[in-house]
MARTORBA-866187 format. One line per 4 residues: their letters; for each residue x, y, z of C-alpha. Coordinates in nm, 4 decimals. Layout:
<pts>
A> X,Y,Z  ... .
</pts>
This chain:
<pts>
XXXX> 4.6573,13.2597,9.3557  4.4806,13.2639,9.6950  4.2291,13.4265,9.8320  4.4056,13.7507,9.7890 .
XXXX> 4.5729,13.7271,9.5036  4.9176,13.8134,9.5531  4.9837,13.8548,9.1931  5.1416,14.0647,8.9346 .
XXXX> 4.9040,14.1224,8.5932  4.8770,14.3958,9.2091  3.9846,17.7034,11.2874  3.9565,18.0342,11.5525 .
XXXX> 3.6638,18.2524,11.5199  3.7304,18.6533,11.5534  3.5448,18.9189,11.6921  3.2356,19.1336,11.5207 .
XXXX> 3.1120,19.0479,11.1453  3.4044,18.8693,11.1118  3.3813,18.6369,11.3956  2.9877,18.5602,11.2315 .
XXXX> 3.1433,18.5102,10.9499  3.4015,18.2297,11.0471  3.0790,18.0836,11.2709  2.8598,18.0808,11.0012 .
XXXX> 3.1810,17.8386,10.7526  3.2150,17.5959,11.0565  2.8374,17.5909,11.0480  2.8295,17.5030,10.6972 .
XXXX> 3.1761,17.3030,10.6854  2.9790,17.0817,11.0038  2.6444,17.0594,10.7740  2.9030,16.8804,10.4804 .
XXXX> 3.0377,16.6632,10.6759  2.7271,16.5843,10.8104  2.5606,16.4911,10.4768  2.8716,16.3028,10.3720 .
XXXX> 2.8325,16.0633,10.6621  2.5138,16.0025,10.5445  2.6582,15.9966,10.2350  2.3893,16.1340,10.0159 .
XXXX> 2.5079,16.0432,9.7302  2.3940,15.6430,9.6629  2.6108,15.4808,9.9610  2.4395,15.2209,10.1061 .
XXXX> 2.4684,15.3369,10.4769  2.7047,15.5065,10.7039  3.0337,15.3121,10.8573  3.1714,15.4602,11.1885 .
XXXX> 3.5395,15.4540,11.1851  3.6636,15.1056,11.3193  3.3615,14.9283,11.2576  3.3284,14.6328,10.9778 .
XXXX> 3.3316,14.8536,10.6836  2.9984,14.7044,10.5677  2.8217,14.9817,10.4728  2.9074,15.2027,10.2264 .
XXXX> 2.9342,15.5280,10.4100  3.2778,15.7983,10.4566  3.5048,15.6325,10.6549  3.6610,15.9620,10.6682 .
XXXX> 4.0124,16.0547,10.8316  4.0721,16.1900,11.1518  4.2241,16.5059,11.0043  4.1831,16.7051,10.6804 .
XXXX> 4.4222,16.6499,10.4535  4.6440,16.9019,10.3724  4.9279,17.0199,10.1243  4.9056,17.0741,9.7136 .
XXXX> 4.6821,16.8426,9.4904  4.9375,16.6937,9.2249  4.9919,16.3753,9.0253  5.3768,16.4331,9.0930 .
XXXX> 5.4370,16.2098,9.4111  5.7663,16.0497,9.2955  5.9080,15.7284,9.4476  5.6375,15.5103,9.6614 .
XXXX> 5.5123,15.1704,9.7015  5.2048,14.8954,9.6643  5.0674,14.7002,9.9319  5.0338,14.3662,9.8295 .
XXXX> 4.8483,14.0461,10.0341  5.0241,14.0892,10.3084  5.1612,14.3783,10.4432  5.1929,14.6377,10.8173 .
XXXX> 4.8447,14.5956,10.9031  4.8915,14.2347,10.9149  5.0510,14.0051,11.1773  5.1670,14.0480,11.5702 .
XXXX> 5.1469,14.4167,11.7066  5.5229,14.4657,11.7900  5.5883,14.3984,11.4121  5.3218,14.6113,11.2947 .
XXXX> 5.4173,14.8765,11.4957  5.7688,14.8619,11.3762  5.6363,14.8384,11.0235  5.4772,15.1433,11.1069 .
XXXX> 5.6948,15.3312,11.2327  5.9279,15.3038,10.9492  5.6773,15.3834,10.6444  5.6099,15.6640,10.9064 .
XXXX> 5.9979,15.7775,10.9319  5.9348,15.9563,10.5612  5.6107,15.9116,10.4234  5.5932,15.7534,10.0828 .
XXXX> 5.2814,15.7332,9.8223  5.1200,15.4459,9.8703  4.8967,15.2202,9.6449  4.6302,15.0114,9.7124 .
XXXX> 4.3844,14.8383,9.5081  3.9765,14.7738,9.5883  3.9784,14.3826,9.5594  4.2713,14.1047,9.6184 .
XXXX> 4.5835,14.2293,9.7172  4.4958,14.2251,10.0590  4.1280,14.3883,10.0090  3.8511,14.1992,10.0271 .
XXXX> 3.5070,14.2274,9.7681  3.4019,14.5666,9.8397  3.0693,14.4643,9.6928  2.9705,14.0877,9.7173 .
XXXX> 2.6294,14.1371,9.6060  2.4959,14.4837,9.4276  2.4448,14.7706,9.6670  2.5811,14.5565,9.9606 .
XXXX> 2.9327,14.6750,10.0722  3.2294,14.4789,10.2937  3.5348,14.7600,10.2979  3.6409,14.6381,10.6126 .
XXXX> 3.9436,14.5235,10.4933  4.0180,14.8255,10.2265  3.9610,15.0735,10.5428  4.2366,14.8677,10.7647 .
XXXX> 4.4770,14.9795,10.4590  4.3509,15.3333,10.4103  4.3712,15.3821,10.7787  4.7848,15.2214,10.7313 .
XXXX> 4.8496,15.5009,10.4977  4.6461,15.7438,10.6956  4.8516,15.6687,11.0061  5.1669,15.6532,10.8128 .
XXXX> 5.1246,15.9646,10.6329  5.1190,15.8539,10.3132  4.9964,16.0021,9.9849  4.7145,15.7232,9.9331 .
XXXX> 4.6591,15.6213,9.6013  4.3694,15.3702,9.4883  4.3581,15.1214,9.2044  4.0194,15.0428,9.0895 .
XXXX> 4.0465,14.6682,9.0446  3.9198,14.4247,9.0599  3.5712,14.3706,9.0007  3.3040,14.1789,9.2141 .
XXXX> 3.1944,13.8235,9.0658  2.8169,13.9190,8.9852  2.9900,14.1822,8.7400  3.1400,13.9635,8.5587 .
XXXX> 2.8518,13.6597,8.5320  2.9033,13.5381,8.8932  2.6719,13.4799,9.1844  2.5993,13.7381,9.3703 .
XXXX> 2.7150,13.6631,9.7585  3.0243,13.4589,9.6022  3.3315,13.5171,9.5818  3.5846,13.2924,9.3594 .
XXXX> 3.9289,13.4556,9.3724  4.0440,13.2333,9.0841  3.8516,13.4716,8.8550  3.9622,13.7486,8.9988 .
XXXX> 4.1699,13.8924,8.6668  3.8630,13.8700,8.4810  3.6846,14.1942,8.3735  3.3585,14.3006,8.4270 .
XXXX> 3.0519,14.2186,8.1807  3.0273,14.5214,7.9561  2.6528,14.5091,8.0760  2.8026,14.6002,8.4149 .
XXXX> 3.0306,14.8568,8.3439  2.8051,15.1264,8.4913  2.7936,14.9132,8.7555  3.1332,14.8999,8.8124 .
XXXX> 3.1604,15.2671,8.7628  2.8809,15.3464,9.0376  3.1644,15.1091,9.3058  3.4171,15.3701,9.1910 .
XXXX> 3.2301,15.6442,9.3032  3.0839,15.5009,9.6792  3.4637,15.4347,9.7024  3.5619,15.7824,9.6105 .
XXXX> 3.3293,15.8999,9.8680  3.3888,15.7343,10.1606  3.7672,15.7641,10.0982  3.7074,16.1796,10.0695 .
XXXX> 4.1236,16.2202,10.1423  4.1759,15.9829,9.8397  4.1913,16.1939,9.5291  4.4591,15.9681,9.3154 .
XXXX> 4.2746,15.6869,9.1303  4.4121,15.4619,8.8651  4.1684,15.2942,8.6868  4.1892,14.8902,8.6075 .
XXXX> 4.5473,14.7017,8.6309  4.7518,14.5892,8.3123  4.4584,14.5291,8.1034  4.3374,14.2425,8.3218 .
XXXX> 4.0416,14.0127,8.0925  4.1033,14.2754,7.8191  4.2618,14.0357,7.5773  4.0685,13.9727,7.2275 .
XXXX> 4.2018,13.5767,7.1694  3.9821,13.6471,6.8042  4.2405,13.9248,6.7072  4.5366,13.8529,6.8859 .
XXXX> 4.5483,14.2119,7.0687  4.4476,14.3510,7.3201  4.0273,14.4975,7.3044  4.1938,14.8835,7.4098 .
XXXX> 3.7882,14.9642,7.2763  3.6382,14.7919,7.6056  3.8695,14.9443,7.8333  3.8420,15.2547,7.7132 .
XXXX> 3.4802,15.2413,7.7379  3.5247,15.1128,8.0854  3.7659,15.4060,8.2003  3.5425,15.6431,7.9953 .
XXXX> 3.2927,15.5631,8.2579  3.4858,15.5408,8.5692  3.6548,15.8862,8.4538  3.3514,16.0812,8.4501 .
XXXX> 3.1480,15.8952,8.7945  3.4529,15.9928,8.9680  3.4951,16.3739,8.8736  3.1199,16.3655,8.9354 .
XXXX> 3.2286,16.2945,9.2943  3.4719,16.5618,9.2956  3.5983,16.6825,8.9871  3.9074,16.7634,9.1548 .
XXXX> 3.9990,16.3989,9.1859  4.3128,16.2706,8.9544  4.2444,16.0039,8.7468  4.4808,15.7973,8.5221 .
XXXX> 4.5409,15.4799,8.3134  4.5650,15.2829,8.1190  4.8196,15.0641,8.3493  4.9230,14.8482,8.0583 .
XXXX> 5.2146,14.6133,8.0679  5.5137,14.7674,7.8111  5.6407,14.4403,7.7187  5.9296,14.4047,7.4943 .
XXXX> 6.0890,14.1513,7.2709  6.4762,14.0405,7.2990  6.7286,14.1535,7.0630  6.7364,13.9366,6.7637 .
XXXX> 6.3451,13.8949,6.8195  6.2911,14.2187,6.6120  6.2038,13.9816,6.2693  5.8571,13.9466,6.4804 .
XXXX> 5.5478,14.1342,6.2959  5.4717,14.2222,6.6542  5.8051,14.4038,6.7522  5.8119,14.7734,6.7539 .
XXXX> 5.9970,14.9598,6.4417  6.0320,15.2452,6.6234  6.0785,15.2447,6.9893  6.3618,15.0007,7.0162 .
XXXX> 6.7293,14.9729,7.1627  6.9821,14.7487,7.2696  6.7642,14.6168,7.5325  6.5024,14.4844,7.2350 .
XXXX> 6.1897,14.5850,7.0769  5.8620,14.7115,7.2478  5.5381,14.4726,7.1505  5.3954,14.7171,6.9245 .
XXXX> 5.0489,14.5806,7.0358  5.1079,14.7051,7.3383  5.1700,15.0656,7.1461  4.8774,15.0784,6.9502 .
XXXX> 4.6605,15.0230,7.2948  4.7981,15.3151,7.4097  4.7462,15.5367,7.1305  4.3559,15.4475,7.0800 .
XXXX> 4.3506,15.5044,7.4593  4.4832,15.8515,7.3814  4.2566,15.8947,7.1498  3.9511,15.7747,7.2998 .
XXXX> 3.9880,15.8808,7.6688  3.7690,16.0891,7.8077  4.0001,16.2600,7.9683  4.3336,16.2020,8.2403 .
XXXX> 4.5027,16.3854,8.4777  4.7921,16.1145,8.3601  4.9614,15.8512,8.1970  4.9944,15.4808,8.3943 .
XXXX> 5.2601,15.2482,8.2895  5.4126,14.8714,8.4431  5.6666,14.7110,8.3428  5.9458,14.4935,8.3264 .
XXXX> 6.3254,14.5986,8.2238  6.3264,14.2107,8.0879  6.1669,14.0417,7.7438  5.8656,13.8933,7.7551 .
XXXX> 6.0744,13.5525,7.7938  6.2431,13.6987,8.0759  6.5643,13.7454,7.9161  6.7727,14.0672,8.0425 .
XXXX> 6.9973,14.2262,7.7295  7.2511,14.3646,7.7084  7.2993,14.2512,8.0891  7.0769,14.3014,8.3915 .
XXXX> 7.1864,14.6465,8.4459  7.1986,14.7417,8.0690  6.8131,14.6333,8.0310  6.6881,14.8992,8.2584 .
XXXX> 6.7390,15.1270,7.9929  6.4241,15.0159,7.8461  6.2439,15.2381,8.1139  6.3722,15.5493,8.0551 .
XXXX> 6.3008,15.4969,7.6750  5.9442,15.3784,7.7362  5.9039,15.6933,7.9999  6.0111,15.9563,7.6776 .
XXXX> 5.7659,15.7775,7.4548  5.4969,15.7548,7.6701  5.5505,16.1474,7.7499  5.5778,16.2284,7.4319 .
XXXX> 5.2815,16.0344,7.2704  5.0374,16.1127,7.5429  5.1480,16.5291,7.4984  5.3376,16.5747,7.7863 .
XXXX> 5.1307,16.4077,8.0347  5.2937,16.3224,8.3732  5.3985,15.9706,8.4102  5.3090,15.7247,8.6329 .
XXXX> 5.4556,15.3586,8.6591  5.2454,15.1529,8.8855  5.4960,14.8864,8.8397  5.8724,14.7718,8.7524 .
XXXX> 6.0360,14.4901,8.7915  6.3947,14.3549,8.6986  6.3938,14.0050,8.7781  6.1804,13.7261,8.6608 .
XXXX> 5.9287,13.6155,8.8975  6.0530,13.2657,8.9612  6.3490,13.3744,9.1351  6.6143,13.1572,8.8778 .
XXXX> 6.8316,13.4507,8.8736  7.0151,13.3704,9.1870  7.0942,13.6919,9.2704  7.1773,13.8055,9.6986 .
XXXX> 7.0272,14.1058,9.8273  7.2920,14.3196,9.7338  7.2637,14.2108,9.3860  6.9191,14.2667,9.3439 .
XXXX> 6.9353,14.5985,9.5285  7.1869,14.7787,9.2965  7.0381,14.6298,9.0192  6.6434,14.8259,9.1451 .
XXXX> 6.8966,15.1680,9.2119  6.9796,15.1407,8.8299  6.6823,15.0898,8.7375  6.4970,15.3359,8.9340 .
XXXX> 6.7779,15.6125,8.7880  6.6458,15.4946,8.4254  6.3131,15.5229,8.5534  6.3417,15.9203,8.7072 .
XXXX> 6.5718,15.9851,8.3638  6.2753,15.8485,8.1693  6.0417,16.1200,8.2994  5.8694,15.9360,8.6047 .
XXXX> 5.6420,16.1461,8.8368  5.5609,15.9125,9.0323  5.6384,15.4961,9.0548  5.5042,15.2534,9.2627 .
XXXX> 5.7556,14.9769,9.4209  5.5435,14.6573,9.4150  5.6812,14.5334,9.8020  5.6270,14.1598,9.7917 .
XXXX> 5.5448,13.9897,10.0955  5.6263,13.6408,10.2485  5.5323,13.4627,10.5780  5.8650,13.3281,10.6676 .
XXXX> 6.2115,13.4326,10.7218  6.2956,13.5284,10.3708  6.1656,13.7701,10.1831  6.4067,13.8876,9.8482 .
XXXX> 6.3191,14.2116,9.6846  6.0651,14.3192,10.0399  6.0683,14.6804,10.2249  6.0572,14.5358,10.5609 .
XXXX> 6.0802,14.1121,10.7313  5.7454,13.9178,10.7474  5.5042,14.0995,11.0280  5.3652,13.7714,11.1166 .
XXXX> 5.7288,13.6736,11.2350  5.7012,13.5949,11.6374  6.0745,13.7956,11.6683  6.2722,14.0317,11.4186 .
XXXX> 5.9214,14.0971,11.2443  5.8784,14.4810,11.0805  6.2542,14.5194,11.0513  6.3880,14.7350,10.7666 .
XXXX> 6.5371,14.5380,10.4217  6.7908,14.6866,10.2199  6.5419,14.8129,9.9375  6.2726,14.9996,10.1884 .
XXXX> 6.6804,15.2252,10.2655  6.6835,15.2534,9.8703  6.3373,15.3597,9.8210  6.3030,15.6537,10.0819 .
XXXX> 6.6671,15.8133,10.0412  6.5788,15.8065,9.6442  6.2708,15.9587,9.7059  6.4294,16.2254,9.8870 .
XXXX> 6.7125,16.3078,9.6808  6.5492,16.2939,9.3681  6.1456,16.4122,9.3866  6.0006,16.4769,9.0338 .
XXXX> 6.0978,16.7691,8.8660  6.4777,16.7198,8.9641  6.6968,16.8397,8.7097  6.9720,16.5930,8.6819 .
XXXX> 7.3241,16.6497,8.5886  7.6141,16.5269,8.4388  7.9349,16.4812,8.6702  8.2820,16.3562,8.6005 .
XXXX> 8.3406,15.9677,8.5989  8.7112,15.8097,8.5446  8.7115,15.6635,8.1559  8.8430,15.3286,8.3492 .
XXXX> 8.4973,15.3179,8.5815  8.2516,15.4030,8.3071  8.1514,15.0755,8.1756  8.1481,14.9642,8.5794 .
XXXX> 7.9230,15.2510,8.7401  7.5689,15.3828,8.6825  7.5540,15.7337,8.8009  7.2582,16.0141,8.8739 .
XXXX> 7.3410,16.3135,9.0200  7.1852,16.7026,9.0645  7.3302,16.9696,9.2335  7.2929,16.8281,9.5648 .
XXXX> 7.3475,16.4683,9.5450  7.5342,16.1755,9.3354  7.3988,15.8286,9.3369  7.7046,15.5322,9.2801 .
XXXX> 7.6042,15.1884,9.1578  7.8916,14.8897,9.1156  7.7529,14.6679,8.8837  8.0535,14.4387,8.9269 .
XXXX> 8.0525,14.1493,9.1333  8.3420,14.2545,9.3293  8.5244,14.5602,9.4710  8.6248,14.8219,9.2454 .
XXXX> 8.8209,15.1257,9.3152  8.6211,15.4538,9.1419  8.6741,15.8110,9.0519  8.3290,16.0026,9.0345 .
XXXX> 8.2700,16.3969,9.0845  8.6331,16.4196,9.1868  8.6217,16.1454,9.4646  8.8064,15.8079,9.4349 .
XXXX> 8.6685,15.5516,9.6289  8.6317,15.2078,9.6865  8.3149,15.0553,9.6330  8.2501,14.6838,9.7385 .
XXXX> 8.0217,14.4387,9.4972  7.7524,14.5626,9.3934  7.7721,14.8665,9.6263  7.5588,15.1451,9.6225 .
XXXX> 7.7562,15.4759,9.7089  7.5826,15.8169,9.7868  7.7719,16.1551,9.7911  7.6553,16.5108,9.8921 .
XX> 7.8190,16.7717,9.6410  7.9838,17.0898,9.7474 .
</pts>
């Protein structure tokens, strides 16, 4: 696993009484700020910006943020163990400079993942590493995003000062769930431009081995908690979860007492243990500003039905359920994936890339406002499925990959709350093509693995293996 965990389960004044007026708010706008840098509130010390992040102070941005609070931030990505901020400065900077061309969300949890224990021993703080990735997305301007996970050892019957990253999936003590609420909150406030928080990831140590099923009752006690420290903070922030994994069985699996009766297709069965989670969740929840999902458009034994394209269907039918059972709340997926993780699919970049554009379209049909692109992250040369090549590379490092090209120009052409439309396609190119299209733009996926000739929107074309075609309408 490592030590960080590169895993999946992650103002003008005016003149006269006016002019006293607008003196009088900077006054008092200076006096906040001033009190949150001492951070009133139970921090355990001030941090200046750039300095080792051991305190637990603001480490506030250089700039209010601006624009409209909403949970609706469409197509972004997670930073996983390594990412821009690490490496030679050439390659940074070029890493930079593209997540700067258009600014995506971005997602970043509080421990592993390239974050370090944000509180090794109670009430003593190391965010150091934490504000080198707020500061990426600050510079970037990026949406940031936070996921609260994962939890410090002595929270979960460690030693304090200790850190053993091989236990980092394991949840906190229920004994320390306050505790682990309180690290919510100091992160909350010293992050004050961070108002998107997703509490926990997949249900990590929140497996009952007695029952078979997952214990939904302790993490809904835990998010209960973290829910309410946070809007204590600011009861503007957003908060979501549960971030449960939607995993399905194959078709021809559905005999299982665990499959799903109801929310099932040709790409299988949903693990209806998975489905009760979420509805005590529901329930039980304190409250959410939305609904977190991750997922994978494969079985839980990796298998891909119909066909790899096919299977992505599964999100868009997950995404209607999960809107639909939680009462219309937006939808977040903090994950997808369409490949198994051992890389025995075999597939080139091209492959892999048309087969993420159809299942991102399933995804934004599904209901998605907003979906996080986990960008893996390798040291070397190679690097399938990443945004950009290796920073750490001594030449070519921070260059843009084929999926980072995906990512932003879907982002752009279809932002949540697009209303998609149907368009023409030749009967011949049907079963070959995955469309999405509004008024503005058409998206073309081959899912062949050569070059086909199509006829979409009134355009024939040729489109080469696994091409990925985009059109501007009339």
């Amino acid at each position: 696993m490592g030590r960080h965990a590169n895993v999946r389960m992650g103002l003008l004044p005016g003149a006269g009484r006016r002019g006293v007026a607008v003196l009088l708010g900077i006054g008092v706008a200076a006096l906040v700020l001033l009190l949150a840098m001492c951070d009133l509130g139970g921090g355990a010390g001030s941090t200046a910006r750039g300095g080792n992040g051991a305190g637990g102070g603001v480490h506030a941005p250089s700039a209010a943020p601006t624009g409209r609070l909403t949970t609706a931030l469409g197509f972004g990505l997670t930073h996983t163990e390594y990412s821009a901020d690490h490496g030679g400065g050439t390659a940074k900077r070029s890493a930079e400079r593209l997540l700067s061309m258009r600014p995506l969300p971005q997602n970043q949890a509080i421990m592993g993942w390239g974050a370090d224990n944000p509180e090794p021993s109670p009430g003593t703080y190391d965010f150091g590493e934490l504000d080198d990735r707020v500061d990426l997305i600050r510079a970037s301007g990026g949406t940031p995003v936070i996921t609260l996970c994962c939890a410090p050892d002595w929270m979960k019957g460690g030693k304090a000062g200790t850190t053993d990253w091989s236990r980092l999936e394991v949840a906190p003590d229920r004994a320390h769930f306050d505790d682990f609420a309180a690290l919510a909150a100091t992160v909350a406030r010293r992050y004050p431009d961070v108002r998107h928080f997703i509490v926990w990831n997949e249900f990590k140590g929140f497996w009952n081995d007695g029952r078979q099923r997952w214990d939904y009752e302790g993490y809904t006690d835990l998010y209960n908690r973290v829910f309410r420290a946070l809007k204590q903070v600011n009861p503007g922030n957003l908060v979501g979860g549960p971030y449960l994994v939607m995993d399905s069985f194959a078709p021809g699996d559905d005999g299982n007492g665990d499959a799903s009766a109801t929310l099932k297709g040709p790409w299988g069965a949903a693990d209806r243990r998975v489905l009760d989670a979420v509805d005590y969740w529901l329930k039980h929840k304190a409250g959410a500003d939305f609904i977190v999902a991750d997922g994978s458009s494969g079985s839980r034994d990796d298998r891909m039905r119909p066909d790899e394209f096919a299977a992505t269907e599964k999100f868009a039918a997950v995404g209607r359920w999960l809107r639909e059972r939680s009462g219309g709340l937006p939808l977040w997926w903090a994950e997808w994936y369409v490949e198994p993780d051992d890389g025995s699919t075999g597939w080139d970049e091209r492959h892999r890339t048309a087969v993420q554009a159809t299942a991102m379209t399933e995804l934004a049909r599904g209901g998605a406002d907003a979906a996080f692109y986990w960008n893996p992250q390798e040291r070397g040369r190679t690097c399938p499925g990443c945004l950009w090549t290796s920073t750490e590379l001594a030449s070519g490092g921070g260059e843009q990959l084929p999926m980072l090209d995906l990512l932003r120009r879907f982002a752009a052409a279809f932002p949540p709350g697009t209303r998609f439309r149907d368009v023409p396609v030749a009967d011949e190119d049907r079963p070959n093509v995955r469309v999405l299209a509004d008024d503005r733009t058409v998206l073309v996926v081959n899912t062949l693995g050569r070059t086909i000739g199509a006829e979409v929107d009134g355009r024939s074309f040729d489109l080469p293996a696994y091409g990925i075609r985009w059109l501007r309408r009339a």
